[in-house]
C-alpha positions as CSV (number, residue, x, y, z in Angstrom):
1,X,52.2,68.5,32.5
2,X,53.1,66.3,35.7
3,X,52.3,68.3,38.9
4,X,55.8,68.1,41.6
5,X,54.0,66.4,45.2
6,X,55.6,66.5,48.5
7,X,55.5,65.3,51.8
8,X,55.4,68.4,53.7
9,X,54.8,67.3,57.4
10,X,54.8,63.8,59.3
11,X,53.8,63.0,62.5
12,X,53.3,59.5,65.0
13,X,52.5,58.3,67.7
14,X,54.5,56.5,70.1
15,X,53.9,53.0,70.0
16,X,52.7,51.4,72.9
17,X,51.7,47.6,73.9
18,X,48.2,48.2,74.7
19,X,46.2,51.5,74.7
20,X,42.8,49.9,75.9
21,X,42.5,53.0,78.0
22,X,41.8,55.1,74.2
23,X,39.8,54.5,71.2
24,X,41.0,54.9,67.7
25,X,39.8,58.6,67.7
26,X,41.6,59.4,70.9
27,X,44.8,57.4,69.8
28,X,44.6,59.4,66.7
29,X,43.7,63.3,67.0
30,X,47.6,64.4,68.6
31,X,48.4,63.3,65.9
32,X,46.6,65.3,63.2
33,X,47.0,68.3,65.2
34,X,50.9,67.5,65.1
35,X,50.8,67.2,61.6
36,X,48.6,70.5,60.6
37,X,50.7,72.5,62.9
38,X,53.6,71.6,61.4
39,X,52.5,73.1,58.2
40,X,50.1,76.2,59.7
41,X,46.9,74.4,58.0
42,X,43.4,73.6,59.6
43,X,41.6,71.0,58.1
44,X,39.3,73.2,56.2
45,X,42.1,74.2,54.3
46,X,42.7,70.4,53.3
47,X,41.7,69.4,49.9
48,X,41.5,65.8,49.7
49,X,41.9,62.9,53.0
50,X,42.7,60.0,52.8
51,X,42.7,57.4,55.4
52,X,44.3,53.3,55.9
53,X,42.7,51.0,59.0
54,X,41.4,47.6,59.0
55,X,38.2,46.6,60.1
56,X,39.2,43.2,61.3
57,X,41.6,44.7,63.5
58,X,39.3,47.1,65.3
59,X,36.5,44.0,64.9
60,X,33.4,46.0,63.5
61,X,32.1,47.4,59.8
62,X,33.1,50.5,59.0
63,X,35.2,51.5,61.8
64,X,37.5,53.9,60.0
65,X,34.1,56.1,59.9
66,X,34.4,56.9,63.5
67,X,37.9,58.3,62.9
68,X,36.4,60.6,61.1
69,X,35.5,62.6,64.2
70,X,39.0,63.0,65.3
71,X,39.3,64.6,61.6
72,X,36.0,66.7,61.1
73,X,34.1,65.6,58.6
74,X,31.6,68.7,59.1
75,X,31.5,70.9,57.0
76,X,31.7,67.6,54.4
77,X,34.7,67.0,53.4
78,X,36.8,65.1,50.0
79,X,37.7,61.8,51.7
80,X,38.3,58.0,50.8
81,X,39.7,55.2,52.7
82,X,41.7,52.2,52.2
83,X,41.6,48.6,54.0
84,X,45.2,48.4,54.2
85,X,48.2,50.1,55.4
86,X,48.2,53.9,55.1
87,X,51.2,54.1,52.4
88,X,48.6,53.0,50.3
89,X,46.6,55.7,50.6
90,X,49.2,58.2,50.1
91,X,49.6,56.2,47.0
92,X,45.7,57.3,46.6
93,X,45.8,60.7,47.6
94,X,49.3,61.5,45.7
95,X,46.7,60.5,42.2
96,X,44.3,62.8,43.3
97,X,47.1,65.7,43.4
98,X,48.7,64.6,40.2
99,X,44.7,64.9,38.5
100,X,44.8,68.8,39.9
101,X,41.1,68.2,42.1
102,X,43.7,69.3,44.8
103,X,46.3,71.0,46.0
104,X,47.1,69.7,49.7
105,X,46.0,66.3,51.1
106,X,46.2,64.5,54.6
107,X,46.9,61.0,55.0
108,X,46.8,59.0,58.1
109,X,46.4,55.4,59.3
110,X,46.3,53.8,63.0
111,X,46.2,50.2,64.1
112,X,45.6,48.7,67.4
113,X,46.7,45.5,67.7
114,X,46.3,45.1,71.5
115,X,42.7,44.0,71.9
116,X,42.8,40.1,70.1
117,X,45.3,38.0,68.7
118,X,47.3,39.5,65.6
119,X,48.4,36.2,64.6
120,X,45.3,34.9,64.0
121,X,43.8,37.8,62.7
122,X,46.3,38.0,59.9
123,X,45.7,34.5,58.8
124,X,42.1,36.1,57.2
125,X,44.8,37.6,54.5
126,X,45.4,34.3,52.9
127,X,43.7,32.1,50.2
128,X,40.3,31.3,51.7
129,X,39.9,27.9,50.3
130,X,43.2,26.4,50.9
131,X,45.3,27.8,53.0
132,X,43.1,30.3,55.3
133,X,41.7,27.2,56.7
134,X,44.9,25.4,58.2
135,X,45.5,28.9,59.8
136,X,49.2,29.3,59.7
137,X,49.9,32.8,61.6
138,X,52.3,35.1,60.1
139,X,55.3,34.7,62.0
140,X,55.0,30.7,60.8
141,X,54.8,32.0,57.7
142,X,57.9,33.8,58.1
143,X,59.7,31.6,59.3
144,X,59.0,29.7,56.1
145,X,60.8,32.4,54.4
146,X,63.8,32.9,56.9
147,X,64.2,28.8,56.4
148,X,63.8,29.4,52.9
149,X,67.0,32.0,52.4
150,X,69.2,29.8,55.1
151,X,68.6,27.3,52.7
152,X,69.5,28.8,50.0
153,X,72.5,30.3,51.3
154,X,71.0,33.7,51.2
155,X,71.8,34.3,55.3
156,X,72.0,32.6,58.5
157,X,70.9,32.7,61.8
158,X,74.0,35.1,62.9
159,X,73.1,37.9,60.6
160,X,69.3,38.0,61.1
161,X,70.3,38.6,65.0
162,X,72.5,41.1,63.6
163,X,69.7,43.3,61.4
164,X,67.7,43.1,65.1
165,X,70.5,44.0,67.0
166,X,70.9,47.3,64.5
167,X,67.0,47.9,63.9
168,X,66.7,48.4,67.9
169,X,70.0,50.5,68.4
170,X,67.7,53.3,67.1
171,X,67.5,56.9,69.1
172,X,64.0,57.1,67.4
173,X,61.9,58.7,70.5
174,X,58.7,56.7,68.9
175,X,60.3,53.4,69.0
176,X,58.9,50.6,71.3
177,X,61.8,48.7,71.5
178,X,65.5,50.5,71.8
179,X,68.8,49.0,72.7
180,X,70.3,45.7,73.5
181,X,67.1,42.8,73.0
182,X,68.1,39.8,73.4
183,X,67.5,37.5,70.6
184,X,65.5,35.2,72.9
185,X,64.3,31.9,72.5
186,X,62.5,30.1,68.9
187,X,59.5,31.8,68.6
188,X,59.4,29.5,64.7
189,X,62.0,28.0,64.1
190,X,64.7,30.0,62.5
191,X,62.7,32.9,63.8
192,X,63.7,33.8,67.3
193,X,61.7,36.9,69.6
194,X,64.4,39.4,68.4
195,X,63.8,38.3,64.6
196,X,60.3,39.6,65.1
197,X,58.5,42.6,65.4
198,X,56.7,43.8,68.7
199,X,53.2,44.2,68.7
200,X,51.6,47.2,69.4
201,X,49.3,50.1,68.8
202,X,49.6,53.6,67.2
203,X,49.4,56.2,64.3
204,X,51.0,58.2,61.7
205,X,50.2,61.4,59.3
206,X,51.6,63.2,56.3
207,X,50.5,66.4,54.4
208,X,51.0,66.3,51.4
209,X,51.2,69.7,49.0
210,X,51.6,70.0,45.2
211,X,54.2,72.3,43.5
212,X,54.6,76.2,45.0
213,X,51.7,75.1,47.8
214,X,54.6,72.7,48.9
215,X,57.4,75.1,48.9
216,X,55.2,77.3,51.4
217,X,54.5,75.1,53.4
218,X,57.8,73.6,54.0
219,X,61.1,75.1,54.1
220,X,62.6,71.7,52.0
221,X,59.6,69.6,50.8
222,X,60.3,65.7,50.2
223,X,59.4,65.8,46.4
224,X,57.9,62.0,45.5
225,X,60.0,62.1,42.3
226,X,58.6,58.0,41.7
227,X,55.7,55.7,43.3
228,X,54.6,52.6,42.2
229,X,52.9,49.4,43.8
230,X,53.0,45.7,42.6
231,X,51.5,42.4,43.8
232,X,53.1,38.8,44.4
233,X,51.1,35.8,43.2
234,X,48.3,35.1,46.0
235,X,49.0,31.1,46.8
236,X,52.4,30.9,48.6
237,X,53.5,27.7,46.7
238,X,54.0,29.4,43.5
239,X,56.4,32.2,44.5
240,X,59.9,32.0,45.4
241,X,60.0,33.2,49.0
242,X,63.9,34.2,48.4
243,X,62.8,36.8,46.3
244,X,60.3,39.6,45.8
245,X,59.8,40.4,42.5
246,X,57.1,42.9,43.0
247,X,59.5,45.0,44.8
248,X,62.2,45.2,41.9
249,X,59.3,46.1,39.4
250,X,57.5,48.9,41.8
251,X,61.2,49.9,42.1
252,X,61.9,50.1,38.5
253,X,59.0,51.6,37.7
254,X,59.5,54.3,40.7
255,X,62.8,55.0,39.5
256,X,64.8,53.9,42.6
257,X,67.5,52.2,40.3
258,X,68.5,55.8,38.2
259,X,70.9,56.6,40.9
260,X,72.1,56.0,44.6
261,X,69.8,56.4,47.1
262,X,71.7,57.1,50.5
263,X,68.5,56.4,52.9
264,X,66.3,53.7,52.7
265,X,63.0,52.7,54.7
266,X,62.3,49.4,54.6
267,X,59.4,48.1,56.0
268,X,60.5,44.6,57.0
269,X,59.2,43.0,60.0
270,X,60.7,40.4,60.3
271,X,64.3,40.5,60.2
272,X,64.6,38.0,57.0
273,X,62.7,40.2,55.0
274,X,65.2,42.8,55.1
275,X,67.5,40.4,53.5
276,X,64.8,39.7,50.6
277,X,64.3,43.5,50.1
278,X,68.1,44.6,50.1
279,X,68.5,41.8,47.4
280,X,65.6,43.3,45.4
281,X,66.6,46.7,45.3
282,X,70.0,45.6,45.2
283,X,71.1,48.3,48.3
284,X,74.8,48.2,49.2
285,X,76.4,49.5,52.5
286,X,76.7,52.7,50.8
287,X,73.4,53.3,51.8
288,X,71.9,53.9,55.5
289,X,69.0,50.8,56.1
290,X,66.4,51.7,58.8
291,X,68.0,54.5,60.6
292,X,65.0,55.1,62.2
293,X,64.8,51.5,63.3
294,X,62.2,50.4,61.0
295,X,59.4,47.9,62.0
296,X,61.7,45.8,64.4
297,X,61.6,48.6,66.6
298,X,58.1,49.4,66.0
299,X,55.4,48.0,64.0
300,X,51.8,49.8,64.5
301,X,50.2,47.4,61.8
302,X,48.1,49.8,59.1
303,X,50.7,52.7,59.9
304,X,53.8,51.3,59.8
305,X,54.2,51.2,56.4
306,X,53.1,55.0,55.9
307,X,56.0,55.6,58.8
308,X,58.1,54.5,56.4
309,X,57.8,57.5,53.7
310,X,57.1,59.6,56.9
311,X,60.4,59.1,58.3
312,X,62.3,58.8,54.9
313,X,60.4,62.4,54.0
314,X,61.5,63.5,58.0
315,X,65.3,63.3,56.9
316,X,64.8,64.9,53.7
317,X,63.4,68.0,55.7
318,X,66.1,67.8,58.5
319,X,68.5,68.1,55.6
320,X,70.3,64.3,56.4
321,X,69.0,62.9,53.4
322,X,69.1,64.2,49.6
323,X,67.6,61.4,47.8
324,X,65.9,58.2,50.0
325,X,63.8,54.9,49.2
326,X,60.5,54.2,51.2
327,X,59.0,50.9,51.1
328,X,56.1,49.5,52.4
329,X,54.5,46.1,52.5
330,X,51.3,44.5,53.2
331,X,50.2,40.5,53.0
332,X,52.3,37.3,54.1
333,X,56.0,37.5,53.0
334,X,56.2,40.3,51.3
335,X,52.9,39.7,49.1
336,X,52.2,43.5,48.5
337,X,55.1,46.0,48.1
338,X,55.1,49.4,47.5
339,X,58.3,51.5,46.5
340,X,58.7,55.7,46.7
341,X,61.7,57.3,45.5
342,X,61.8,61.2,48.0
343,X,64.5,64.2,47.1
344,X,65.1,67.5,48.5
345,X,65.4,70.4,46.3
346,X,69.7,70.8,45.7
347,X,71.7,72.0,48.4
């Protein structure tokens, strides 16, 4: 029999530009005490933990171990770790719930961006024999993707500035960047500064609780009712960059196309990839993009994408969503996508 998981609880930080005056640990620990407080928990009484960081961004082996100690990882604990964004390991510790080894599970991630150059350190993503070496950053890469749907008559410059325009018109107290931005000058030709997302460090946690623990817990638990993850082709010149395949298949498999989703968190930062997702999961203006201004507003790298099931799970518990897509991405243009399908118990 398939155990019912929910997000119970999500918490974040607020996203700043630099935070050289905190490590990881510090950046980290208001946060998991937001998170367990929410739900009344300590972390003894925490199953299973799961953790997403990068090592490349923090620049040293093992890093995410040190994060440990904004945790507790005495008295040993059940815990695993991902070299990715965090949605992923929800993805992880939502498995371990389903096998019944545990009822509750924390899941966190952090990024800080601030101390090098993210463009460069994302080019250590691609394929390391032919294209890793010509180090195209990410926002060129983008805007090979942006070019790509102009081209094809998919969007144009005016409505990109327009997703911007929206994604930052966010009350979202987290946010980095709220209200009028200008679009600014090319940053890559299409892309201009408003079409991409701001750099900056932070953190985000869920709890998540199986079944009756979940209904304790939280007055309306976001019940993860479909998950699924899928994979572009590695080498950029074999996909079509108008389109994300991956996504309509994790979507598919999730269950996002059953019925109408009225929320959806798209984790999209750059404002051409919204375009590519909405096509993918084929969302209409029946349904409310990014209300809480997605990753144009604020994109912590390694948390962002877990911010996105956090926030879509938030609504569900404020009761201003009933049934809401989360998506998260990882890679160059959309390489990695994951896809959640969260719904509060009837009204």
């Amino acid at each position: 029999m398939t155990r019912d998981i929910a997000v119970v609880a999500f918490a974040q930080s607020d996203t700043l530009r630099s935070t050289e005056e905190v490590s990881e640990v510090e950046m980290l620990m208001p946060v998991l005490h937001d998170v367990l407080a929410q739900t009344g928990l300590k972390t003894a009484d925490i199953g299973f933990t799961c953790s997403g960081s990068c090592d490349y961004l923090a620049g040293r082996a093992f890093s995410f171990t040190l994060a440990l100690d904004g945790v507790g990882a005495w008295p040993p604990i059940s815990e695993s770790h991902v070299e990715t964004d965090g949605a992923w390991a929800l993805y992880e510790a939502w498995t371990k719930l389903l096998s019944g080894d545990a009822d509750t599970a924390l899941v966190y991630s952090y990024g800080k961006s601030s101390p090098g150059s993210l463009r460069d350190v994302l080019t250590r993503q691609l394929d390391p024999y032919y294209v890793a070496p010509l180090w195209p950053d990410s926002v060129a890469l983008a805007a090979l993707q942006a070019q790509a749907l102009i081209d094809a008559g998919d969007t144009d410059e005016r409505e990109l500035a327009a997703i911007g325009a929206r994604s930052r018109s966010t009350d979202n107290p987290r946010a980095q960047l709220k209200g009028p931005v200008p679009q600014g000058d090319y940053l890559v030709r299409p892309l201009r500064t408003g079409d991409c997302p701001p750099i900056g460090d932070g953190a985000a946690a869920v709890v998540l609780a199986a079944g009756e623990r979940a209904r304790a817990l939280c007055e309306r638990p976001a019940w993860i009712r479909g998950i699924d993850h899928r994979i572009e082709a590695h080498s950029l010149g074999v996909r079509d960059l108008t389109d994300s395949p991956s996504t309509r298949l994790a979507a598919e498999r999730a269950g996002v196309f059953e019925r109408p989703v009225d929320t959806a968190e798209l984790h999209a930062p750059f404002s051409s990839q919204e375009v590519v997702l909405r096509k993918a999961l084929r969302l209409d203006d029946s349904t409310r993009v990014n209300p809480s201004g997605g990753a144009l507003a604020a994109n912590p790298m390694m948390a962002a994408g877990l911010a996105r099931i956090g926030e879509a799970a938030a609504r569900i518990h404020r009761g201003e969503s009933d049934r809401a897509l989360a998506h998260a991405t990882s890679g160059p243009c959309l390489q990695q996508n994951l896809v959640a399908v969260l719904e509060g118990d009837p009204r």
